[in-house]
C-alpha positions in Angstrom: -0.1 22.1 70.2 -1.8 23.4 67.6 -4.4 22.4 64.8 -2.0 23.4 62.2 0.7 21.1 64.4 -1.7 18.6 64.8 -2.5 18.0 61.0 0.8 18.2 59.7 1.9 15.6 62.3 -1.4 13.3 61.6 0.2 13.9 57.0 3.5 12.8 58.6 2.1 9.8 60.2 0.1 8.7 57.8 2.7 9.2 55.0 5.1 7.2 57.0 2.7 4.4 57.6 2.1 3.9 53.5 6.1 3.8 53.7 6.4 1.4 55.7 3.4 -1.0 54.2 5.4 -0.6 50.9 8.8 -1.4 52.7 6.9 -4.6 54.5 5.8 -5.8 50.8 8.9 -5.3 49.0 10.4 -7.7 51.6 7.6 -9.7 51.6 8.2 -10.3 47.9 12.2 -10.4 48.1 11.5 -13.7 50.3 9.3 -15.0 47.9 11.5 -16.0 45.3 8.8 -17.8 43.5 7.4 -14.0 43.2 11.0 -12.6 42.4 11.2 -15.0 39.4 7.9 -14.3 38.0 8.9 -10.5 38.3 12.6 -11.4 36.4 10.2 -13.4 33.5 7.6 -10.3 32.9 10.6 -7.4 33.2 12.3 -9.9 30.2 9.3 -10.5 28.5 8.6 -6.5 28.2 12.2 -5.9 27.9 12.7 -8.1 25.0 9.0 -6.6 23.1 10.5 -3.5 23.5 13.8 -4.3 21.8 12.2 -5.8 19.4 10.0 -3.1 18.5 12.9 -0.8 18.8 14.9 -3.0 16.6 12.3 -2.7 14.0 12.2 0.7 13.8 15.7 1.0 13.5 15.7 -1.8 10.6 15.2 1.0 7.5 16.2 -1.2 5.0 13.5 -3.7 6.2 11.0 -0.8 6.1 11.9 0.3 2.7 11.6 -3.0 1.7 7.9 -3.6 2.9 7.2 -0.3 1.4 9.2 -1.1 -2.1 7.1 -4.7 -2.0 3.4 -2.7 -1.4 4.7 -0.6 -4.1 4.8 -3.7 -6.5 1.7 -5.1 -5.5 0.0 -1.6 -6.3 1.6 -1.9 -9.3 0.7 -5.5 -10.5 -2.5 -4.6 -10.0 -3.0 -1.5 -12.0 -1.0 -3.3 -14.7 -4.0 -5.9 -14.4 -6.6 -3.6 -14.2 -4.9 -1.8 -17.9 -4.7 -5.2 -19.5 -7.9 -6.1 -19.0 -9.8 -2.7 -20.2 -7.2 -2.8 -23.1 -8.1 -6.4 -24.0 -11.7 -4.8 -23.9 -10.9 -2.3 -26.0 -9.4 -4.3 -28.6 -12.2 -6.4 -29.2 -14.4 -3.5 -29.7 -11.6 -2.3 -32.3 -12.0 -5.6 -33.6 -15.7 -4.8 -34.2 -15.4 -1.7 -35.7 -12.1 -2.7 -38.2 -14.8 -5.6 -39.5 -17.4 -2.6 -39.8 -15.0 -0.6 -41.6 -13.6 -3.2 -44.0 -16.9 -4.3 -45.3 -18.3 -0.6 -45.8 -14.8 0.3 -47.5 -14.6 -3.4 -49.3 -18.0 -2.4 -50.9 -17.4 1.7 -51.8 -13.9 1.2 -53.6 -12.0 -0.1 -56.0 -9.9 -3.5 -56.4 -6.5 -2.0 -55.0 -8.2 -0.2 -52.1 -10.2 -3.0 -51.1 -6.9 -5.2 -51.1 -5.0 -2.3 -49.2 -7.8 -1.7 -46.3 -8.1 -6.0 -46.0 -4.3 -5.9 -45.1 -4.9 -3.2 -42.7 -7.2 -4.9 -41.2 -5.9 -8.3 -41.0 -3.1 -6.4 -39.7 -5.0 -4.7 -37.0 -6.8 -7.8 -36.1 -3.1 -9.8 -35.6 -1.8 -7.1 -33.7 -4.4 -4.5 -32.2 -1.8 -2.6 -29.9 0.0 -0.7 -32.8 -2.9 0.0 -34.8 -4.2 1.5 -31.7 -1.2 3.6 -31.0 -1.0 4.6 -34.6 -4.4 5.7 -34.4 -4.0 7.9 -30.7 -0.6 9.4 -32.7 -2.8 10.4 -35.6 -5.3 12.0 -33.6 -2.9 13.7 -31.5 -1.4 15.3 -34.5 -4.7 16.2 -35.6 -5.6 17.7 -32.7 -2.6 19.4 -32.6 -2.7 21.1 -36.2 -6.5 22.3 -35.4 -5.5 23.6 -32.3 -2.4 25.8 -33.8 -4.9 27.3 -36.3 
């Protein structure tokens, strides 16, 4: 015989030896049923995580909905965030209306000085509109210098 012959029949024997360890503890562990019902709990156990998982990421409309619910959050919070820095805006339109009505209530006439106190009091009550009339007329402003 061979080296060569000798090897390959040394590979065979040791190949069929790990066979036959692995057949010896298959059996060992099909007698066991203790062991063949753990096995039966952990194959159900992975089974039914990966179901679940599975079932999840077949669930779109659950997934939008997360997605449409972070969306809101986001949301609410910006809104919060713009209502607070308008609400500090407004009281520092507040301050300047006051300035402006005492320097106008002290350059003009009776009728002007009645006129600019209703704006005012006007723009005090409700601080939202005199502040959207006042972006529309600078917008318009801005447009008409710019067309020049």
């Amino acid at each position: 015989m061979s080296d060569q012959q000798q090897e390959t029949g040394q590979e065979l024997t040791t190949q069929q030896e790990t066979k036959l360890q692995e057949a010896k503890q298959r059996e060992t562990k099909q007698q066991d049923p203790d062991a063949l019902r753990r096995d039966i709990e952990q194959t159900r156990a992975e089974l039914g995580d990966t179901v679940e998982a599975l079932a999840h990421k077949a669930d779109v409309k659950a997934q939008v909905s997360e997605k449409v619910e972070e969306r809101k959050a986001a949301m609410r919070e910006r809104r919060e965030r713009l209502k607070a820095k308008a609400s500090d805006r407004g009281g520092k339109l507040k301050a300047k209306v006051g300035d402006t009505r005492e320097r106008v209530s002290n350059a003009t006439p009776d009728d002007a000085k009645r006129a600019a106190t209703e704006v005012a009091h006007t723009a005090e009550k409700r601080p939202f509109p005199a502040i959207g009339v006042a972006l529309g007329l600078g917008l318009l402003l801005g447009w008409l210098i710019a067309r020049r």
